[in-house]
N, C-alpha and C positions, 0 to 999 in steps of 0.2 A: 504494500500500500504506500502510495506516494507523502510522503512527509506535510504535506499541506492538508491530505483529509487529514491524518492521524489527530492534525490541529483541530481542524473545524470540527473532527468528533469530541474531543474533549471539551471545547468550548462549549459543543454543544450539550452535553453532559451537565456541565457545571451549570449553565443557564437553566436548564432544566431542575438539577438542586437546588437554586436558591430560587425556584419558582416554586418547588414544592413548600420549603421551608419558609417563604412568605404567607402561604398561607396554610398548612400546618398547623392547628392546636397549639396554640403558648403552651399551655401544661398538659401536651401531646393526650393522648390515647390509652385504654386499656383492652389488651386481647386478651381474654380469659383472667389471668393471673399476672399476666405480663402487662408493662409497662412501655410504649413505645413513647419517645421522644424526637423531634426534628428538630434541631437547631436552624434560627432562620441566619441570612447572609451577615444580617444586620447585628448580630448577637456574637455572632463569630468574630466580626471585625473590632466589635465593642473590648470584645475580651482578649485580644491580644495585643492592647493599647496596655506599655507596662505603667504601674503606677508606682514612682519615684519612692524610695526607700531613704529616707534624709539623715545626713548624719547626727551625728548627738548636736544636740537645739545649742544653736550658738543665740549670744546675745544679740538683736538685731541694732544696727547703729545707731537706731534714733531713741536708743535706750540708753544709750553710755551714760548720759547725763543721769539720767532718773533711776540708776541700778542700783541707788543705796535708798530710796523710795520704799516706803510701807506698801504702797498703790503698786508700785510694780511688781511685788514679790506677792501679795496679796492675788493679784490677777495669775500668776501662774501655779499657785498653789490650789487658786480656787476657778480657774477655768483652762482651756487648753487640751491637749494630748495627753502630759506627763500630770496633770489636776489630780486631785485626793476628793474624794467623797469623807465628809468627816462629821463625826456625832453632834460635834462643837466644834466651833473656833478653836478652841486652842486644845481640844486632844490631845498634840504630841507632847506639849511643853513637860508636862511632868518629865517625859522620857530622855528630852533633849537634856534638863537640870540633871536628872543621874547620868548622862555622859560626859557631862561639862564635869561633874565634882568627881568621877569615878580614879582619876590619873590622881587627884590632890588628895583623896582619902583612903585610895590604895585598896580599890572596889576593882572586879571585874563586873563589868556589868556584860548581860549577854543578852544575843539577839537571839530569839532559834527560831529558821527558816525550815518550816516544813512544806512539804511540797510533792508532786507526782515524778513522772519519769524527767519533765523537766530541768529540773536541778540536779541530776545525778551528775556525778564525776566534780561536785564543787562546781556543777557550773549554775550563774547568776551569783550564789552564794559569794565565791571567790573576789570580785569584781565589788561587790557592796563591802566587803571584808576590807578587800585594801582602802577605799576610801574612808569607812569607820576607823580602822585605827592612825591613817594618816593624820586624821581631823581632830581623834581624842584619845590616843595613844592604845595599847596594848598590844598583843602576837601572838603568836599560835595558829594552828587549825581550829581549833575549838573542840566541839564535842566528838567522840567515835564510838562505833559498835567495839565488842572486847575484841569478836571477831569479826574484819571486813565482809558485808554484804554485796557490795558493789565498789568498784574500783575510784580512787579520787585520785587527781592528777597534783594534789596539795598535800597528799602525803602517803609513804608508803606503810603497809601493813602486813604482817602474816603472821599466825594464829597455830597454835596445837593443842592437842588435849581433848578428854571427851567431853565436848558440851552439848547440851542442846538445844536447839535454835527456837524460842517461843515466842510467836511474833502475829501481832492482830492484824498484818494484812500478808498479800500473798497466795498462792496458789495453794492445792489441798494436798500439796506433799508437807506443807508447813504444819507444828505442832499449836495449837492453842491453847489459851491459859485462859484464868478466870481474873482477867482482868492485872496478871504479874506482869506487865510491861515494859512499866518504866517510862522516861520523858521523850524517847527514842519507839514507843510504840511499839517493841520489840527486846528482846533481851538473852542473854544465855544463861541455860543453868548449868550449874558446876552441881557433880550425886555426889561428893565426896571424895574427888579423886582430883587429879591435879589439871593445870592448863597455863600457858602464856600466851602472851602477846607482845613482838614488836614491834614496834613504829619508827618507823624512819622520816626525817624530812626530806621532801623531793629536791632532786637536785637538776630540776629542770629551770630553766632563765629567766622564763616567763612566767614563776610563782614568785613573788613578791616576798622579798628578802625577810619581812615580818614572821611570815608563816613559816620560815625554815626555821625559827630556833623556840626551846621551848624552856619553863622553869617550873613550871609550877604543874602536877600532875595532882589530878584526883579522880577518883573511883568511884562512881555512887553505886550501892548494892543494896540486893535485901538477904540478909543470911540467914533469915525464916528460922532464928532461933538456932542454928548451927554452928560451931566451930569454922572460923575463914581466917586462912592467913595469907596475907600478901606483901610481896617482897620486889622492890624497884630498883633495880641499875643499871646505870650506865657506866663510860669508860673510868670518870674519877668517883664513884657516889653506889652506896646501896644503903637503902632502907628500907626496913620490917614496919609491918603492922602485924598485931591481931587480935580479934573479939574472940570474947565467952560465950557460950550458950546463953548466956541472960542476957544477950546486948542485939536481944531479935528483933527486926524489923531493916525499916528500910534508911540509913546511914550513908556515909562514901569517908573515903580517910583521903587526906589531900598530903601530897610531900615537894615541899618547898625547897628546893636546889640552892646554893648560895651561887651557882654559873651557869649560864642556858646551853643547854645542848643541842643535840638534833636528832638522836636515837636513845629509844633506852628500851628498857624490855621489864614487865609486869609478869611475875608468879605467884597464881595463886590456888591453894589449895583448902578442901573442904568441901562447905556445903554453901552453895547463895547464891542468887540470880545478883549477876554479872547485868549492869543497866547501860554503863556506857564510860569511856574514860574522857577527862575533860584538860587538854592539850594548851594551856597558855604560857605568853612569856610577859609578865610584867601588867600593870594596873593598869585598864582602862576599859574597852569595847572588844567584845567576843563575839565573833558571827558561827553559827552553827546550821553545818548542812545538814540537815536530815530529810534524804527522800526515802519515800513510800511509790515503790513504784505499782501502777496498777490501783491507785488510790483516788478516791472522791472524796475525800476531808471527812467523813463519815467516822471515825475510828475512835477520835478522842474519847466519846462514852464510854466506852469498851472497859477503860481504866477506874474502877472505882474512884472518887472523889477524894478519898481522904490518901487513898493510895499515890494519886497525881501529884497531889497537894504536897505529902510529906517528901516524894522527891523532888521535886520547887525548890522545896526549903533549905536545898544545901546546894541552890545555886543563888546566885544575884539576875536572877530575869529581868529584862526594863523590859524587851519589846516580843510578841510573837507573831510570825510573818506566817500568815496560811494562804499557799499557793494550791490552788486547785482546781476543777471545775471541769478542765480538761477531758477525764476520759469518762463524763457524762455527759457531755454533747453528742456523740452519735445515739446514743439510746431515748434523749430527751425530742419526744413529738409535739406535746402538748402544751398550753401554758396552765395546763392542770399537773402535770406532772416537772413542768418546773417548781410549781410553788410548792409540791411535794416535796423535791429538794434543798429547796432552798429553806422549808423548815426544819429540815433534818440538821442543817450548816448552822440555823441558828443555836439550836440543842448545844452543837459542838461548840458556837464561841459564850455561850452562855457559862458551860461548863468549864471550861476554860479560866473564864473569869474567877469560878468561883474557886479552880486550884490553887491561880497564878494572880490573886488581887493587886497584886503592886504593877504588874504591864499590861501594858497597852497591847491589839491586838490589832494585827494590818493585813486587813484580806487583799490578796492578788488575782485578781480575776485571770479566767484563760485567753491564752494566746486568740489568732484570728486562725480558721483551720478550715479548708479546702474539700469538698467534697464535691462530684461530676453529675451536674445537672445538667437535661437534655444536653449532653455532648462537654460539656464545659466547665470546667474547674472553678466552682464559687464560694463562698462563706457559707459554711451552713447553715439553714436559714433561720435556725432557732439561737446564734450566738447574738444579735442583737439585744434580744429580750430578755435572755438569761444572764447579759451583763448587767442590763438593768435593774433586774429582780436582784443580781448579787448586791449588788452598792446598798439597794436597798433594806435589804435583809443584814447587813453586815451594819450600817448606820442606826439602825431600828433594834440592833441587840447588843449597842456599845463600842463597836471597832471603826476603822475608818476603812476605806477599800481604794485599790487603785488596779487601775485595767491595764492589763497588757495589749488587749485589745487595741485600745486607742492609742497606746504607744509605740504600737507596729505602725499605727496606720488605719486601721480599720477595717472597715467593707472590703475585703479580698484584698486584704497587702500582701500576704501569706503567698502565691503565685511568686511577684516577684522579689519577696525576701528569696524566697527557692532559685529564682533564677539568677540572683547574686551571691548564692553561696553561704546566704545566710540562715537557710533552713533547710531540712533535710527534704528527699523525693520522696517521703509520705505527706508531707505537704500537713506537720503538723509539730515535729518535733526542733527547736532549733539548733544549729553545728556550733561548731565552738564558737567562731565569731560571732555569730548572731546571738547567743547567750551571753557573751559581753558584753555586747551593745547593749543589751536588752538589762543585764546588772548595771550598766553606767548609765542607764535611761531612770533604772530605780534610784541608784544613789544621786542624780541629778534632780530628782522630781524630792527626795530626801533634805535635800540640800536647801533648796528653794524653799521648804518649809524651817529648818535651823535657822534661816538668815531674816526668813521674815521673823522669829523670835526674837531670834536678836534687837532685830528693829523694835520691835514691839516694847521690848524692855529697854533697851534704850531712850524709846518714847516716854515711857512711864519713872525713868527715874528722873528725867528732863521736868517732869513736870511734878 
């Protein structure tokens, strides 16, 4: 066939498809059970228009003057992309006061970031980490399982001995408890036999020189009334702990180094649920990864209240970051079965409050996430309403909330985060670099609220 039909048949093909797909059903067809969809010409062209992915929000020039302004910090905290939904005005301030004073009265104060498969490997966590103790000193990694679940690129780990892994989320190879968790929603039990743990700091470049050295270690456990002993060293240092059988319940022994190191290794033997070891160097702000991967923020009840509450009590909590939401979007149809949700989340931050009284709690609403309608990679069409419902439900039960959503971008950024490398080809998870952005989009939206307090009390002592 001569090269010029070959043309005019395809032309005429194609002419033909986007004649069907003009007029084609918008919300196409049902054959039996099946589903057909037409994309029309117009829908096509729509959706391969990329939509700019901007870098972290610079100050715009006609600001310079006005960026030590109440008014101008005021407007980005309270409208925008990177905005905070919040119960009150001044929600954070308690939290900002204990990180201002935590370096001068020799506080760790901590954050714990929980979160779904998004934060895994320290990522977002990492990225607000350096900024927090940049701003108001401290170091470390912060919290850890005894033995690693999932791999962090901020510190290395590895584990022996016989424990057993009791943990409230997860697949049905996982064991369950009544509620013996821990702050970590998870934990190991030691039956009277022995186990360690080492930790090394990474010695990769781009971990933040902070995070590689440590001094200060502690153990929170419950030794349910058992005999525990455990013993910590490294190259210049070893020190012993151990409880009686009358010193049952839920405890942690902390051992204070007089030089920071970067490895050491935890033995311990008996009986106790092992909750999680707490990795700092020096007084100030502790960021703590903890993902649940496979998790809808649902969990927190699981842990008896008094149970949550006495492991709290032997840390310094100011702030808790609940990222979630995530992998209840494909299952979520209805806005009857959002607001079933969204009561469930408020149970959890309600409960919360009443472990952890002294912090503040910051829900992170989900990413923007891609799914193929008629033909075409779109926002699923229930994240709109489900962010809304979150802010809501999170400002109506005491937390403040901030959207990832709108921090990407919104209505289908998700595409072209993917096509820059910013998000993975399920078109839902994001890659390294995009989970940094995405931590320094939080610590900038973070930021923005410290400064307007600043101002604020500046204001107030002015007058």
């Amino acid at each position: 066939m001569k090269p010029g039909r070959i043309l005019t048949f395809f032309a005429c093909v194609i002419a033909l498809l986007a004649l069907v797909g003009e007029f084609f059903p918008r919300d196409g067809v049902m054959l039996g059970d099946t589903h057909i969809g037409f994309a029309s010409l117009h829908t096509l062209v729509e959706a391969r228009q990329p939509k700019a992915v901007a870098e972290s929000p610079a100050e715009p020039p006609e600001m310079v003057q006005a960026r030590d302004s109440i008014s101008y910090y005021r407007s980005l905290v309270q409208q925008g992309d990177l905005r905070f939904w919040l119960p009150e005005p001044h929600y954070l301030d308690a939290f900002w006061r204990a990180a201002e004073n935590a370096r001068r009265s020799g506080r760790t104060v901590r954050i714990l970031h929980y979160g779904d498969s998004q934060i895994e490997m320290d990522h977002i966590s990492s990225r607000l980490r350096v900024h927090m103790q940049q701003r108001f000193g401290g170091g470390g990694p912060g919290m850890v399982p005894f033995r690693t679940i999932t791999p962090s690129f901020s510190i290395s780990q590895s584990s022996d001995g016989e424990l057993t892994h009791l943990s409230s989320f997860g697949d049905s190879t996982v064991v369950r408890s009544r509620g013996d968790y821990g702050p970590m929603m998870q934990c190991f039990r030691l039956h009277g036999g022995s186990a360690s743990t080492s930790l090394r700091a990474s010695r990769s470049n781009s971990v933040d020189d902070r995070v590689k050295h440590f001094s200060r270690f502690t153990l929170v456990h419950n030794n349910r009334g058992n005999h525990l002993k455990a013993t910590l060293t490294d190259r210049q240092h070893k020190a012993s702990y151990e409880s009686g059988s009358d010193d049952g319940g839920i405890g942690s022994v902390t051992w204070q180094l007089d030089s920071s190191t970067n490895a050491v290794r935890i033995n311990v033997s008996g009986s106790a649920d092992l909750y999680c070891v707490l990795l700092d160097d020096g007084p100030g702000v502790a960021v703590d990864n903890i993902p649940m991967r496979g998790c809808s923020g649902q969990q927190f009840t699981l842990v008896p209240q008094e149970k949550l509450r006495a492991a709290y009590e032997h840390m310094d909590v100011g702030l808790i970051i609940l990222q979630f939401g995530g992998n209840s979007v494909p299952y979520l149809k209805t806005s009857k079965q959002i607001s079933t949700y969204c009561q469930s989340l408020g149970r959890q931050i309600d409960h919360l409050h009443q472990c952890c009284p002294q912090a503040k709690i910051l829900f992170v609403g989900p990413s923007d996430m891609s799914t193929r309608l008629r033909g075409q990679l779109q926002t699923y069409p229930i994240i709109p309403e489900l962010i809304d419902s979150l802010a809501s439900t999170a400002t109506t039960h005491g937390a403040a909330f901030w959207s990832i959503y709108h921090a990407m971008g919104g209505y289908n950024s998700m595409p072209e985060w993917t096509r820059q490398g910013l998000a993975g080809q399920d078109y839902i998870h994001f890659s390294q670099r995009g989970a940094d952005l995405m931590g320094d989009r939080l610590s900038q939206a973070l930021d923005n609220s410290y400064r307007l307090y600043l101002l604020e009390r500046k204001m107030k002592k002015k007058k």
